[in-house]
C-alpha positions, 0 to 999 in steps of 0.5 A: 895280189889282189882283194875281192869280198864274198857275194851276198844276196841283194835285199829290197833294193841294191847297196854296194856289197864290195868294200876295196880299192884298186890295189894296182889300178887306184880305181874306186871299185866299189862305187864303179860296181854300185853304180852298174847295178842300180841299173841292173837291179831295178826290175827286181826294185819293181817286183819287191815294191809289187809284193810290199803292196800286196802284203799291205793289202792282204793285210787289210783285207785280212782286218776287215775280215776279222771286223766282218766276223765280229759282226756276223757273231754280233748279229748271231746274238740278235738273228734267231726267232725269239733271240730277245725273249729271255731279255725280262726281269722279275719284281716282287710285291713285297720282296721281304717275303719273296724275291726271284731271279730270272734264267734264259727261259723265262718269260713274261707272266706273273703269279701271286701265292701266299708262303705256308711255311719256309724248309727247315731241316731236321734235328733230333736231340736225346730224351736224356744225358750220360755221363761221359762220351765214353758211357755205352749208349747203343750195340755194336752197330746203328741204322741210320738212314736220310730221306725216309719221311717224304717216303712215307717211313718214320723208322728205320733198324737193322733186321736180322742178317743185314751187313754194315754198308750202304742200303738203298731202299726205293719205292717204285710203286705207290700205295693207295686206297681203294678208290671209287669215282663219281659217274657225275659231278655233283652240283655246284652247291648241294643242300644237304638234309635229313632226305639225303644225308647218309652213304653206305659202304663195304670196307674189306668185305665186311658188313655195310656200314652207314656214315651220316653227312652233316646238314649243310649247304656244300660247294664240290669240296666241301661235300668232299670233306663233309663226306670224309669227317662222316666217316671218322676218318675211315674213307677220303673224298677229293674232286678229281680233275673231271669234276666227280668225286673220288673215295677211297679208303684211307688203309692202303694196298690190296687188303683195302676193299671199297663197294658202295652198297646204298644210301640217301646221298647217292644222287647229291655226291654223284655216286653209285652202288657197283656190283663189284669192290674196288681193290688198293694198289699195292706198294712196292719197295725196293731193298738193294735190288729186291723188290717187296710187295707191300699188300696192306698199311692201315689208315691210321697209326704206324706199320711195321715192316719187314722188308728183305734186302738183295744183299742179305738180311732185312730191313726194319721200316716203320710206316705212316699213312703209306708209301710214296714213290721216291728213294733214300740211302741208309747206313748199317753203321759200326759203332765202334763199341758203342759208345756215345763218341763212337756214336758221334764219329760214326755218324759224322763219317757215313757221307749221309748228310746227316752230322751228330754232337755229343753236346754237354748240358749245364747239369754236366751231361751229355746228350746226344743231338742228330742233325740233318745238314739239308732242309726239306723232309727229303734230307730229314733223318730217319732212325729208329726213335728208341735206337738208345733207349736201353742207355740213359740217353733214353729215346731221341725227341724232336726238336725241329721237324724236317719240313718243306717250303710250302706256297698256296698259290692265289692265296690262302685255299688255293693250290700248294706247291712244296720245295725241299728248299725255300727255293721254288723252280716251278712258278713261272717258266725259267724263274726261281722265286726264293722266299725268306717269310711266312705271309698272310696276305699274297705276294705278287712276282712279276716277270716283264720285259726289260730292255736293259737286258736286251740293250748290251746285245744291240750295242756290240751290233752296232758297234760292230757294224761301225767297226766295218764300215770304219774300216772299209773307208779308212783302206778306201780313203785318198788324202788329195792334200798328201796325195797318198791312199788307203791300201784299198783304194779303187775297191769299189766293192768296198763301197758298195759292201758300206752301202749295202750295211747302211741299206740294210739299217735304213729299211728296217728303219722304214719298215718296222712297226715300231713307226719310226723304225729303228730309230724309235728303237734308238738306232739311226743314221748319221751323214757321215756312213756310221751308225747310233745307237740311243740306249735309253731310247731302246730300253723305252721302246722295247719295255713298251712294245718288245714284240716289235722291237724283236720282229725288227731286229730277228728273224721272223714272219707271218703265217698265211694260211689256205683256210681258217682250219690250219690258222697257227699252225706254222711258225718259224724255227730258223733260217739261214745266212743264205736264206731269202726273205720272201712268201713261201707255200708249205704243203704236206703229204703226211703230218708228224705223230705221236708214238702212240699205244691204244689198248684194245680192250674197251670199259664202259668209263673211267670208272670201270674196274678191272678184273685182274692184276698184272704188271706192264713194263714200259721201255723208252730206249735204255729206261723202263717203268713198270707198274703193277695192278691189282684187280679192283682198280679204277681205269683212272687210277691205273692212268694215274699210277701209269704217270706216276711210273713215268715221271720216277723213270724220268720218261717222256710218256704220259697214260690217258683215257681214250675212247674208241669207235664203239663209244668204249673207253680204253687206256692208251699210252703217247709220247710227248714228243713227235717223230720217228726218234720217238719210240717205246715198247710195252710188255705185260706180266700176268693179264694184258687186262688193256690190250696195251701190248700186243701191238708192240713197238711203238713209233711216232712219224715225222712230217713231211711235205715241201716248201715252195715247191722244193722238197723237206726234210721232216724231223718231228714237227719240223720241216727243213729245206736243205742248206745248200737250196737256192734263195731259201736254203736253211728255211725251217718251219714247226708244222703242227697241223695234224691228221694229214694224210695226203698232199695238202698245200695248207698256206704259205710263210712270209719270211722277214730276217730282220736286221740283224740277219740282214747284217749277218747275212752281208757279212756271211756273204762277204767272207764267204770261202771261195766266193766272198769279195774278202775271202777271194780278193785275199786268195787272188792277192796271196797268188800274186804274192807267191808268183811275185816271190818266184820272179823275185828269187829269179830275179834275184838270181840274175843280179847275184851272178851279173854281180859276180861278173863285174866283181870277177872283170875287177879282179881280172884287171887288177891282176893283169895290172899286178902281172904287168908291174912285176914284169916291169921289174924284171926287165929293170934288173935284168938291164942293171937299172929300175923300172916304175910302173905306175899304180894309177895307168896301165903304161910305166915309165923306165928310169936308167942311171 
């Protein structure tokens, strides 16, 4: 009999696999086999040690490529025009009145403005009390509403027919007065006396009526004002934006009707007598989807009006002082029976931001208290005052009225600025200034370069850097006392990626004009191959001059231009890892435009009137504005209600006054931005009294033209060199020369990257798929690797079956052994005697007796 173990495949290097003795032949079977395969198993031994190293390798390299990656996304941060221009902060003069905050966009600036007054919200409380929570104070149902005071309406009630729910009522078109405009701008100071102190002026078509201005020595504005207090209050005077004086009526729409008709005090305000009156422009007021014309608000006290509703019904508003643009939401609430509880849980429950308490007073009573839960007259509530007026609750009084935070900016008299919270966006680009006092004197708000932002982003560059150039001499190093080396050892490019990330370094440090480089900016070389970095040395640098700072660490450049007529008008917007520095020539065959729509009908000037109303519907992709005229208007005005419509539809147009070849001016329309995506239609109802719309659409033109001779690629005003273009490939430039028509070379760029582009272009290159030292050199080893396994499965094969021979030619010895013995004793007892073979040779030894 014989004893044999199954096979197994052979690992890293060969161990004996079989564990038995020579049953028969008393030979160690296992240690003879062992032996002989060392011998045959060491070609495989060579070509697993192969793949080991490969894998060490590989790994590596993949280490390094990650470090690579952290660095280029560290450069990213630090590479684009204008990357650090967010790095600023923002201080306050007096920060117990006002503090602020800064956002990406903010820049270095600084304002001074005095607070007016702080946002409140609103609270309504009851003239008087009931009883009980249970007492009957109000019908069945209540109309309820938020918002209505920045619109100009005071009161809000159900009319008839009007269902419960939700109503939205918008203003999509302002009321105004009748509106005359100055031919010339009056004086800087005006004395005025009793030789040139009086106006005359028709109102509605009535008989002229004289006003008289006070003796005096009057500024623009103050004439202005002086010419309103004339008038008791009839007409107001303001200094439009051309300097001339504006007039209008304070009774608003269509009903108003203002013609001057003489006066001593025409020269001095810059007025004249016209032979026509100018005419109010009408409000529009939209109830759920119905739009309502609104012809006549007189100039004082409180209209009412009936307005209809698209759902059924009307609605009930009181108006003051006119309408302006805007919207608000109001509910027709079920009161549920009336009482002052159901009062209370109805108005708690409409979502309209508005909260109602039933709050019971030292005498014992109830009265009822309505609060707005936002500051600001856009959150103010808007109800009917005598809503509970049939019920001892008697009329609802206010307490503390919705108003708007107000700033006069530059001080008191200077320009106001609203904010329905004390949080004011619009100051400074990008800062919010919140206020928390009421000032006399001004407070000063200060955005300035702050380096502490900045330093964070240059830190993790440099870390980033020295995490790669660790990395690569770590895999490079050879240890002479060990005798051992890094897994990449003998790469030379490794060495010369290190160089080429200290070269980058070193040049700006010898370049900037920071006058000592980098290391004014706190970054620097050591002897040893790594990077440091100085945080207060940066912040220092880059609070005194972050426009060096920035040019040497982003992207950049300066702008040649051919003559002084295309000075500043081309800069850089971007660039890419495989863009080169260096001067690059611009030409254009074709400037970008504006979409734009210039009426044909001319007028004599601004002032002119016109002669009939309409309506223009303005539609930028899926939005529209539309604004109604009426005969009367000024063009200044139609200008001005024009904007207006634009800015409620959120749209990026803007009216304007023209003048034409023939001296004409005209009304146009234009598009803020430029290029072919930019687009608008304009169509008229009624007159196209300023021949707007007979050339619809309209559509801007991007710019085109090349860049060093190679051909862009034009969207607005930018012009773009495709990516995959040698040496400047990815190069952008924001071309804003205008009213080129044919090829024209206007100067050339000279492109800098900076150092962090410099560093993430290296890093970009070196990982680069297909191309890149890392990412080839992982491609060539992951090969050899997989070749390496087909040879070792083979090889692998070879040493299995040579294994199993051997096993097989023991077995086979074993066997004939055993064969051998067992004849041995036949014989014996076939000759009446025993016979011995011995175990440990392949003869035996007959004994007898």
């Amino acid at each position: 009999m014989s004893s044999m173990s199954s096979l197994t495949t052979v690992g890293s290097g060969y161990q004996p696999l079989l564990s038995f003795q020579g049953i028969e032949s008393g030979l160690n079977t296992s240690a003879i086999i062992s032996a002989l395969m060392q011998s045959y198993s060491a070609p495989l031994r060579d070509l697993q040690a192969q793949q080991k190293t490969d894998q060490a390798q590989i790994g590596a390299w993949q280490t390094l490529r990650s470090d690579l990656q952290t660095l280029q996304s560290a450069a990213a941060a630090l590479s684009a025009p204008g990357a650090l221009a967010g790095s600023v902060s923002a201080t306050s003069s007096d920060p117990a009145v006002a503090t602020a905050t800064t956002g990406s966009s903010a820049t270095p600036g600084s304002t001074s403005f005095v607070v007016d007054q702080l946002a409140q919200a609103e609270s309504l409380v009851s003239s008087g009390t009931v009883a009980s929570t249970s007492d009957v104070v109000a019908g069945s149902t209540l109309m309820i509403g938020v918002g209505g005071a920045a619109l100009g309406i005071t009161s809000i009630d159900a009319g008839s027919g009007l269902t419960t729910g939700s109503h939205t009522i918008e203003v999509t078109q302002a009321s105004a007065g009748a509106t005359v405009e100055g031919s010339t701008a009056p004086a800087p100071s005006t004395t005025i006396g009793t030789g040139n102190d009086t106006i005359s002026v028709s109102l509605d078509g009535a008989s002229a009526v004289t006003y008289t201005l006070a003796a005096g020595t009057y500024t623009p504005s103050q004439l202005a004002t002086a010419l309103a207090q004339a008038s008791g209050g009839t007409l107001t005077a303001e200094v439009g934006s051309s300097g001339q004086l504006q007039v209008s009526t304070t009774e608003q729409g269509s009903a108003a009707t203002l013609e001057v008709t003489g006066g001593t005090a025409l020269g001095a305000l810059g007025l004249s007598t016209s032979s026509t009156a100018a005419t109010g422009t009408n409000a529009v007021v939209n109830v759920d989807g119905t739009a309502n014309t609104v012809t006549a608000i007189p100039g004082s006290g409180t209209t009412t009006l009936s307005l209809t509703s698209g759902t059924g019904g009307s609605v009930t508003v009181g108006v003051q002082g006119g309408l302006a643009t805007g919207k608000m939401t109001a509910d027709l609430l079920s009161t549920q029976g009336g009482s002052l509880g159901g009062v209370v849980d109805a108005i708690d429950g409409s979502g309209l931001g508005v909260s109602a308490s039933a709050v019971q007073l030292a005498s014992g009573g109830y009265a009822l208290e309505i609060t707005s839960q936002a500051t600001g007259t856009e959150g103010a509530v808007t109800i009917d005052p005598q809503a509970f007026a049939s019920s001892s609750l008697g009329a609802m009084e206010t307490a503390t009225a919705a108003q708007d935070a107000i700033v006069s900016v530059g001080g008191s008299g200077g320009p106001q600025v609203d904010s329905q919270t004390d949080t004011f966006t619009g100051l400074l680009p990008g800062v919010s200034v919140q206020v928390a006092s009421v000032s006399t004197s001004p407070v000063t708000v200060t955005v300035a370069p702050d380096g502490t932002v900045a330093a964070p982003k240059v830190k993790a560059l440099v870390d980033a850097a020295n995490a790669v150039l660790s990395q690569i001499a770590e895999d490079t190093a050879y240890n002479q006392t060990t005798g051992t080396a890094g897994p990449l050892n003998g790469q030379y490019g490794l060495s010369e990626l290190a160089d080429q990330v200290l070269s980058v370094v070193g040049q700006a440090v010898g370049v900037s004009s920071l006058g000592s480089g980098a290391a004014a900016a706190g970054i620097g070389l050591t002897s040893k191959g790594t990077l440091t970095f100085d945080s207060t040395a940066f912040v220092s640098a880059y609070d005194a001059n972050p426009s060096a700072v920035s040019a040497m660490l982003s992207q950049g450049g300066t702008w040649d231009p051919s003559s002084s007529a295309y000075a500043g008008q081309v800069s850089l917007v971007a660039a890419t890892d495989g863009t080169a520095p260096g001067s690059y020539s611009v030409s254009i065959s074709h400037a970008a435009t504006q979409a734009t729509d210039i009426g044909t009908v001319g007028f004599s000037s601004g002032s002119s009137t016109v002669g009939s109303s309409g309506a223009y519907s303005v539609t930028d992709g899926s939005t529209t504005a539309t604004y109604s005229f009426s005969s009367g208007q000024t063009l200044s005005q139609v200008v001005s209600g024009l904007d207006t419509a634009f800015a409620n539809a959120g749209m990026d147009l803007s009216a304007e006054l023209t003048t034409n070849s023939s001296g004409q001016t005209t009304v146009g329309i234009v598009s803020a931005g430029y290029g072919s995506a930019q687009s608008f239609t304009v169509s008229a109802s009624g007159t196209d009294a300023f021949g707007l719309a007979s050339s619809s659409p309209f559509s801007g033109t991007d710019v085109a033209g090349t860049i060093d001779g190679v051909a862009a690629v034009g969207t607005g005003q930018i012009l773009a060199v495709p990516a995959g273009a040698p040496e400047l490939g990815g190069l952008a430039l924001l071309v804003t020369t205008p009213s080129v028509a044919s090829t024209t070379t206007i100067g050339s760029f000279d492109y800098t990257p900076g150092l962090a582009q410099g560093l993430a272009s290296l890093a970009s290159s070196a990982t680069a798929p297909g191309g890149g030292l890392v990412s080839t050199s992982i491609a060539g080893l992951q090969a050899d690797s997989g070749n390496l396994t087909q040879q070792i499965t083979l090889e692998q094969q070879v040493v299995n079956q040579e294994q199993a021979m051997l096993v097989q030619e023991f077995n086979h010895l074993e066997t004939s052994l055993a064969q051998i013995k067992g004849q041995g004793a036949m014989l014996g007892a076939a000759l009446g005697g025993s016979t011995t073979v011995s175990s440990s040779t392949s003869t035996g030894t007959t004994q007898g007796g």
